[in-house]
C-alpha positions as a printed NumPy array, in Angstrom:
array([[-80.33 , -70.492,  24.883],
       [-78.905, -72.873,  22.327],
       [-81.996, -75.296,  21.086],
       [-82.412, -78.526,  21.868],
       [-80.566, -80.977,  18.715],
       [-83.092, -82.726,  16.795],
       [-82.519, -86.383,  16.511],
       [-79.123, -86.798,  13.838],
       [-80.336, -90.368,  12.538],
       [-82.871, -88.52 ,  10.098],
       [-80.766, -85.089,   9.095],
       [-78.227, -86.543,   6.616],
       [-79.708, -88.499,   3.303],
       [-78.99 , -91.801,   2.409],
       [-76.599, -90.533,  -0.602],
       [-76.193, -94.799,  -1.611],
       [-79.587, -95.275,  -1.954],
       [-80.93 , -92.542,  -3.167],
       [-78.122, -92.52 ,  -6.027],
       [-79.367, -96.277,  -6.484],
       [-82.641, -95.146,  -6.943],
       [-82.02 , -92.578,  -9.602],
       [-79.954, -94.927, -11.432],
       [-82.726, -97.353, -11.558],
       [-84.74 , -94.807, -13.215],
       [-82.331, -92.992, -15.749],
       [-81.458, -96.591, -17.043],
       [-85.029, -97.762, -17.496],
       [-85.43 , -94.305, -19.158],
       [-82.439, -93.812, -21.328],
       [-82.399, -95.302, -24.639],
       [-80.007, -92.808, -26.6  ],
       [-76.745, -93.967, -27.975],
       [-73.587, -92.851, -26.901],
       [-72.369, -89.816, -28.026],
       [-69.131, -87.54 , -28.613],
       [-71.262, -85.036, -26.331],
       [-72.52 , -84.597, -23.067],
       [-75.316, -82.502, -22.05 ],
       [-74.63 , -81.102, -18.32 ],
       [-77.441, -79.905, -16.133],
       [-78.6  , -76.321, -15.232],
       [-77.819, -77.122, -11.953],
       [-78.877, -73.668, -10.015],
       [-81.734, -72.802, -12.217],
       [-83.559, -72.582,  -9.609],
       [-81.253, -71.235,  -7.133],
       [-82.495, -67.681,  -5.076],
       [-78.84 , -66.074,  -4.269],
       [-77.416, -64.656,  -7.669],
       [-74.023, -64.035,  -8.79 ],
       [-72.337, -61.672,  -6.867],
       [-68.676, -60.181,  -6.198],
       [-66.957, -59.099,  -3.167],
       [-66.319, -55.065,  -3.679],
       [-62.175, -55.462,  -2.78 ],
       [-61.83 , -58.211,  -5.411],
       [-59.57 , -55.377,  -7.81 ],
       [-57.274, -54.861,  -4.736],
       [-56.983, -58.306,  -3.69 ],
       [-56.349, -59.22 ,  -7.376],
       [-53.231, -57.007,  -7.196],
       [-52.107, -57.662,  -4.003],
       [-52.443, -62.008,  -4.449],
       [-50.747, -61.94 ,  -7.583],
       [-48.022, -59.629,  -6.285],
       [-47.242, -62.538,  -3.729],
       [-47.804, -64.936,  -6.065],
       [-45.176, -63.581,  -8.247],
       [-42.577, -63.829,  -5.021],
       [-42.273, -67.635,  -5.657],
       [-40.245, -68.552,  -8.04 ],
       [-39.811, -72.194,  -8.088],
       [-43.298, -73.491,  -9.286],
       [-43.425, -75.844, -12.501],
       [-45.19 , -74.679, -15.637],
       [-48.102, -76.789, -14.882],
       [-49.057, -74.813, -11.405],
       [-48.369, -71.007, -13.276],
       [-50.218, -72.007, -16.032],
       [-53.065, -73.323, -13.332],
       [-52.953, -70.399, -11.474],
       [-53.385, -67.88 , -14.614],
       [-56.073, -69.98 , -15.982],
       [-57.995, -71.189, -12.803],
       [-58.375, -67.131, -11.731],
       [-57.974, -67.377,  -8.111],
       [-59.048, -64.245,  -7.441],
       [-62.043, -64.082,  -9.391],
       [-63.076, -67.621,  -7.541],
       [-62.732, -66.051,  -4.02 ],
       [-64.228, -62.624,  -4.988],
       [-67.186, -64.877,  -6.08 ],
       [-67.543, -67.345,  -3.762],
       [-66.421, -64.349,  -0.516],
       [-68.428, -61.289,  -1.854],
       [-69.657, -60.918,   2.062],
       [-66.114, -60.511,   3.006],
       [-64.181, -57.457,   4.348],
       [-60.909, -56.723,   2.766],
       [-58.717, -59.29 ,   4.99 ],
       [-60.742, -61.743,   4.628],
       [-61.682, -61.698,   0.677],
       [-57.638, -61.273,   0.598],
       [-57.401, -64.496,   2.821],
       [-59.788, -66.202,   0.6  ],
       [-58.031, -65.561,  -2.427],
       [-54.246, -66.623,  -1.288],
       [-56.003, -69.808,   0.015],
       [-57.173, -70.283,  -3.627],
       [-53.785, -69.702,  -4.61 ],
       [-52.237, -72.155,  -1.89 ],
       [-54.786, -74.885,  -3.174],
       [-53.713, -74.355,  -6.785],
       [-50.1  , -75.499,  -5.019],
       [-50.991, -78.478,  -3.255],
       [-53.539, -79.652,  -6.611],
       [-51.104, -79.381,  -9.088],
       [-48.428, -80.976,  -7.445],
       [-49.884, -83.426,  -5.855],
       [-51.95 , -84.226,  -8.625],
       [-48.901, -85.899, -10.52 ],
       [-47.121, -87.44 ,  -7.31 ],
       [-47.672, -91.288,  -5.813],
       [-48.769, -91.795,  -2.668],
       [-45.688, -91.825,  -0.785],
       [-44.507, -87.838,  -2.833],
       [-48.042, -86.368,  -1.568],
       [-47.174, -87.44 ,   1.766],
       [-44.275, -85.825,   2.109],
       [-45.829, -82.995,   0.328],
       [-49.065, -83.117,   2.792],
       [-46.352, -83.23 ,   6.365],
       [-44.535, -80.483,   4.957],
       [-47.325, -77.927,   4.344],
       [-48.927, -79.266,   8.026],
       [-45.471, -78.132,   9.791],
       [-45.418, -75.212,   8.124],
       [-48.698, -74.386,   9.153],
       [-48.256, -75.083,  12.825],
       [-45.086, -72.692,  12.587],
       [-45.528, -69.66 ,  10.99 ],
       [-43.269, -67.801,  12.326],
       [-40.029, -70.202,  11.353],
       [-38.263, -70.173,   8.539],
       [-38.73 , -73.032,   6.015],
       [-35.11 , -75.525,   5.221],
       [-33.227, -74.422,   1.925],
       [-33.887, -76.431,  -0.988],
       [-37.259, -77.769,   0.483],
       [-40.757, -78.074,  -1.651],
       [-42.048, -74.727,  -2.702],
       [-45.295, -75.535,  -0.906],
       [-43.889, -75.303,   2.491],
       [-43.562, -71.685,   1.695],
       [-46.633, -70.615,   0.639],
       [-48.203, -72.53 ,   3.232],
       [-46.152, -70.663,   5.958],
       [-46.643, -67.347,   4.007],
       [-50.337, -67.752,   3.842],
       [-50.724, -69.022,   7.177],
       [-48.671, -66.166,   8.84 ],
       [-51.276, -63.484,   6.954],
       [-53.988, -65.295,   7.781],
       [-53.486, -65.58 ,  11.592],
       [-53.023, -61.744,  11.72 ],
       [-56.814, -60.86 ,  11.345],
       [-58.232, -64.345,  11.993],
       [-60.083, -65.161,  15.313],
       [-58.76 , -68.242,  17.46 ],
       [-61.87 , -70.06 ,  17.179],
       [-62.086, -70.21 ,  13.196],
       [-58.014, -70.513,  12.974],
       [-58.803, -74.241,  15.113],
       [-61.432, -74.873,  12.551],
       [-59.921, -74.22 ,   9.843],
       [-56.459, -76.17 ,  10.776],
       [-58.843, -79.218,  11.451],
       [-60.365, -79.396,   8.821],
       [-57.021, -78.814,   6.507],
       [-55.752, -81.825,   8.387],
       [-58.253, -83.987,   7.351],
       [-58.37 , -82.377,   3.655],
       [-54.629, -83.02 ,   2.836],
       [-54.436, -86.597,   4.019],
       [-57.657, -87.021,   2.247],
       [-55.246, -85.799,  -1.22 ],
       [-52.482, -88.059,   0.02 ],
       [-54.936, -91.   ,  -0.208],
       [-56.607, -89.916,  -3.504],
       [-52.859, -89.861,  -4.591],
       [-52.421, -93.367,  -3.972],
       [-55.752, -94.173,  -5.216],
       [-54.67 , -92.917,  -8.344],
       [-51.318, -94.435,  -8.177],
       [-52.715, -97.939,  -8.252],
       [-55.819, -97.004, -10.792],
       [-58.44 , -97.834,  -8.022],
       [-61.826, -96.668,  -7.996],
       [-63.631, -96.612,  -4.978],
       [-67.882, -97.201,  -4.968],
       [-69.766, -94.355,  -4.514],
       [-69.993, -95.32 ,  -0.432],
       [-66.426, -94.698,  -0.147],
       [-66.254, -91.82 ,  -2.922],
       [-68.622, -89.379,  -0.822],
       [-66.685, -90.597,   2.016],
       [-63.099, -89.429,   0.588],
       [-64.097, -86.945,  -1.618],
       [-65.953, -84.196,   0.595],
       [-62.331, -83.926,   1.959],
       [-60.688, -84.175,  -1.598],
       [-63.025, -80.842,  -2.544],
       [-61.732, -78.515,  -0.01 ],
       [-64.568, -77.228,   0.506],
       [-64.668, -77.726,   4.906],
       [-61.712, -75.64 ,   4.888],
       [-62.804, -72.84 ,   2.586],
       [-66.262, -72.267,   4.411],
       [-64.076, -71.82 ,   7.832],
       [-63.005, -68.89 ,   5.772],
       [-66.624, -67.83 ,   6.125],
       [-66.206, -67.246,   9.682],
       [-62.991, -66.177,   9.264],
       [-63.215, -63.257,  12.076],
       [-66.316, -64.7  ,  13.692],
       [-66.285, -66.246,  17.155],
       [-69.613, -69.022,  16.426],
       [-69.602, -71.391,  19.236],
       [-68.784, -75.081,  18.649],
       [-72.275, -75.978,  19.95 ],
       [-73.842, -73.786,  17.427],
       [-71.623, -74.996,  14.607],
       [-72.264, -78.182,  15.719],
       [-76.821, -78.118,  15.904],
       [-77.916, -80.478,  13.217],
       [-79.23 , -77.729,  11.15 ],
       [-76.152, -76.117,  10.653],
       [-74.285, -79.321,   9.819],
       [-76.832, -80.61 ,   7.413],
       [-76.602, -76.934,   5.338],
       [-72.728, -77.435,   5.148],
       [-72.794, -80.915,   4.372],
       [-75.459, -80.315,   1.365],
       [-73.449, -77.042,   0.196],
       [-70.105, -79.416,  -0.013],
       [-72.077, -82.182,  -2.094],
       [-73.832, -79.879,  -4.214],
       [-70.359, -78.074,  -4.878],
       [-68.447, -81.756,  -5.445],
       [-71.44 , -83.082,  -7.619],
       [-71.491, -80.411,  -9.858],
       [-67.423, -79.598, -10.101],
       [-67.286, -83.723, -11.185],
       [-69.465, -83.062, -14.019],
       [-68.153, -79.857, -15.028],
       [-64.396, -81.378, -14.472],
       [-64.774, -84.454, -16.106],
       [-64.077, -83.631, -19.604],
       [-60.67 , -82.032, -18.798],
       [-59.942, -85.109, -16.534],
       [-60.759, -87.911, -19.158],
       [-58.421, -86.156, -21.559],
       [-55.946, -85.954, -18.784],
       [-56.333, -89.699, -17.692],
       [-57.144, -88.017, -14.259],
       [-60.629, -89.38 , -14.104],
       [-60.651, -92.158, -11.727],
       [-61.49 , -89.701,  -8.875],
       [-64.683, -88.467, -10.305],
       [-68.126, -89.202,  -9.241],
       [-69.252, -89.602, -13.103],
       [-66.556, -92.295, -13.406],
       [-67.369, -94.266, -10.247],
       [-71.301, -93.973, -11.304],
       [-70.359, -95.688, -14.593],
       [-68.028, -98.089, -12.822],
       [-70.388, -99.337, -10.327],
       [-73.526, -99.399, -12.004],
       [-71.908, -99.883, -15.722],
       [-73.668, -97.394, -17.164],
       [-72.959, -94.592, -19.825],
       [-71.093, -90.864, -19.473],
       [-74.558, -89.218, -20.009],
       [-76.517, -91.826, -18.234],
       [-74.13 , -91.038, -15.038],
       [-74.286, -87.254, -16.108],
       [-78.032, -87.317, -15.69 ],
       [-77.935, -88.875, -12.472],
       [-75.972, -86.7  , -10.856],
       [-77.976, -83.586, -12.105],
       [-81.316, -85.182, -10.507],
       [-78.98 , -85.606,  -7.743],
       [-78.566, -82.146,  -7.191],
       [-81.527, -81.297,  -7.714],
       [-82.685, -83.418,  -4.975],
       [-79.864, -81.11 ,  -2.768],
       [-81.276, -78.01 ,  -3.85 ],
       [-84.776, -78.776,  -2.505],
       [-83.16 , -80.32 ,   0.78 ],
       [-80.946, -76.93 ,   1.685],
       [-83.707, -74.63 ,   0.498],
       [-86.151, -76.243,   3.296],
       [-83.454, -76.839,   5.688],
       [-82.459, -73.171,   5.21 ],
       [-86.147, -72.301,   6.827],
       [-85.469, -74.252,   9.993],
       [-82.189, -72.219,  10.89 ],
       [-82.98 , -71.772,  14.505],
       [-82.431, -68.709,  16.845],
       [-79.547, -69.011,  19.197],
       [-79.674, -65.759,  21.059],
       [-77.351, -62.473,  21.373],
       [-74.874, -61.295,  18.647],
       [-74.304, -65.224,  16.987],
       [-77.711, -64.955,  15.086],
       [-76.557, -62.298,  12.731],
       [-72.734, -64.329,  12.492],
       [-74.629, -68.214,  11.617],
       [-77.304, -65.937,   8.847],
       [-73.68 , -64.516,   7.518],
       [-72.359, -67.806,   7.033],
       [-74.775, -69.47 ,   5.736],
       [-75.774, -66.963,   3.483],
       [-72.042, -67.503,   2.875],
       [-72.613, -71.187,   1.969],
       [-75.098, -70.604,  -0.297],
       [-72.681, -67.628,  -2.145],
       [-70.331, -70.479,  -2.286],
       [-72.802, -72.617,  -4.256],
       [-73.541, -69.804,  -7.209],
       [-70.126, -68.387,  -7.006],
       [-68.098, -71.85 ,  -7.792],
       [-70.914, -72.613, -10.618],
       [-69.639, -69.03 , -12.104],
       [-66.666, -69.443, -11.728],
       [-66.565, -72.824, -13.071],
       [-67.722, -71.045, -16.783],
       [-65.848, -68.015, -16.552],
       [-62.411, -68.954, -15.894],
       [-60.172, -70.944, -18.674],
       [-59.833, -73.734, -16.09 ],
       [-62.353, -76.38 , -17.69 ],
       [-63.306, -74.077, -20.349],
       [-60.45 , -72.249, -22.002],
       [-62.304, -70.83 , -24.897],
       [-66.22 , -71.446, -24.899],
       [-67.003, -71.077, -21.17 ],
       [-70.128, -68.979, -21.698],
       [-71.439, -70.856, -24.877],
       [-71.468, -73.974, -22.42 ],
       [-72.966, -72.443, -19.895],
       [-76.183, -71.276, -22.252],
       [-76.391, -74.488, -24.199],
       [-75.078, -76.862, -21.58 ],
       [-73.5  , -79.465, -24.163],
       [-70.149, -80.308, -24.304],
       [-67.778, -82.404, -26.674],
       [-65.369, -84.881, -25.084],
       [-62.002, -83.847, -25.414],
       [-59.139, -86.142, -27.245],
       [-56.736, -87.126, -24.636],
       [-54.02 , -84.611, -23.846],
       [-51.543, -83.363, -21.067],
       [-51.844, -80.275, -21.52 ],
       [-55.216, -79.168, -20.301],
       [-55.839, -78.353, -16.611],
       [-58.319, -80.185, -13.968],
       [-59.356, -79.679, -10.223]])
């Protein structure tokens, strides 16, 4: 029998005011000067599930950048992403639980993200749309052809799509095309966010960004040949793990993205930004805020995690499966984060042990998520 939901008005923290309250704090705390550094938090130090790797990540390597290598219209800027972000180490990290099709799906999807980020990344608002409908028709048709002389992405979305659906169950292919739909018009909008130098308050950041992340469409790759009813997906419990996992993956990828985005000029969608924005504070000051943040997050999942309730028959193993998955996701993007070239292209593990950074001179030629 599925339990009773418990009352949804006290599951989900007050992200405003508990940010507000931190802030209040660091400030009346924080008396050092500016500096050409940044020290980022240890963000999982406390963190139970350790780094671990799905066993068909040397296969799926071969076989993702095989198809990868099919396309031969992307820009320099989306190979060179793709090389240096390490797609496939990213989904053998963050899908270790995986069987072969699905740590395979997992990495393409990586790959297909890499498309619509880099591209989109440099278009207006009005580009990314017609970027977004494209890749959302392809979707929904698989099995048709894509129109000569069209955007590369149309293609890899149909390609991926048409893989995908082979193994996937119906259930988790509805989930997971819902929650695309809301991720790539939540890119269109960060497009024209950026096109007329906006930045939102951290109210309407959260609110934008947990779609801007990607992240509700990667965990349906959790599930990806799972048949969890919508009523279980749906209990408090399990909605308040995924929502934390997505923050605590967002919060951390700002900090750890925000040097390559400053030298970029790609900052303006960044929590660290819209902290210092709104409450005209410093980098670090903003920096620190958002590692108490976290840590806040951590102690929130880890005694949600204890209330995951029984639901009866073969879906109690599937909902401990994915969200064990979610909480793979967590480590396996902070890994990831040092081990690829993507933020860090030469001293990824001397950042990780000392945690301090130097600020980057501005530049186009470094790569950001």
């Amino acid at each position: 029998m599925i339990p009773s939901p418990e009352n949804q008005a006290g599951i989900y923290m007050p992200v405003v005011k508990l940010l507000e309250t931190i802030v209040s704090k660091q400030v009346a705390n924080n008396q050092q000067p500016i500096a050409c550094e940044s020290q980022c938090a240890d963000f999982l130090r406390s963190w139970p599930w350790p780094r671990c790797t799905n066993p068909h990540y040397a296969i799926c390597k071969e076989e993702t950048t095989a198809w990868w290598a099919t396309f031969n219209g992307f820009n320099a800027r989306t190979q060179k992403a793709f090389h240096s972000g390490a797609v496939n180490l990213i989904s053998s990290l963050c899908f270790p639980l995986l069987n072969k099709d699905g740590c395979r799906i997992g990495a393409d999807f990586m790959a297909f993200t890499i498309v619509i980020d880099e591209y989109t990344d440099t278009s207006d608002g009005k580009t990314a749309r017609m970027q977004a409908d494209i890749v959302m028709d392809a979707l929904r048709k698989p099995n048709s052809p894509r129109s000569a002389g069209e955007w590369i992405g149309g293609e890899v979305a149909r390609q991926f799509w048409l893989n995908t659906t082979k193994t996937a169950t119906p259930i988790a292919q509805r989930r997971f095309m819902d929650s695309f739909q809301a991720y790539i018009d939540a890119v269109v909008q960060q497009a024209e966010d950026r096109s007329t130098g906006h930045i939102r308050d951290v109210q309407s950041y959260f609110e934008i960004r947990r779609d801007t992340v990607g992240v509700k469409p990667t965990f349906t790759i959790l599930e990806i040949h799972m048949n969890i009813p919508d009523e279980v997906m749906n209990h408090p419990i399990i909605m308040k793990l995924c929502e934390l996992a997505g923050d605590m993956i967002l919060i951390a990828n700002d900090v750890i993205s925000y040097n390559v985005e400053q030298a970029r000029g790609e900052e303006g969608h960044n929590l660290v930004t819209v902290l210092m924005d709104q409450y005209n504070v410093d980098r670090q000051t903003a920096m620190d805020c958002i590692g108490e943040l976290h840590d806040d997050f951590v102690e929130q999942f880890l005694a949600t995690w204890k209330k995951i309730p029984t639901f009866g028959g073969p879906v109690d193993e599937d909902i401990r499966t994915y969200t064990d998955g979610l909480a793979n996701w967590i480590r396996g993007c902070d890994c990831w984060s040092f081990e690829c070239a993507r933020y860090f292209p030469k001293q990824g593990s001397q950042i990780r042990l000392t945690r301090q950074d130097t600020l980057l001179p501005k530049s186009s030629n470094l790569q950001s998520r």
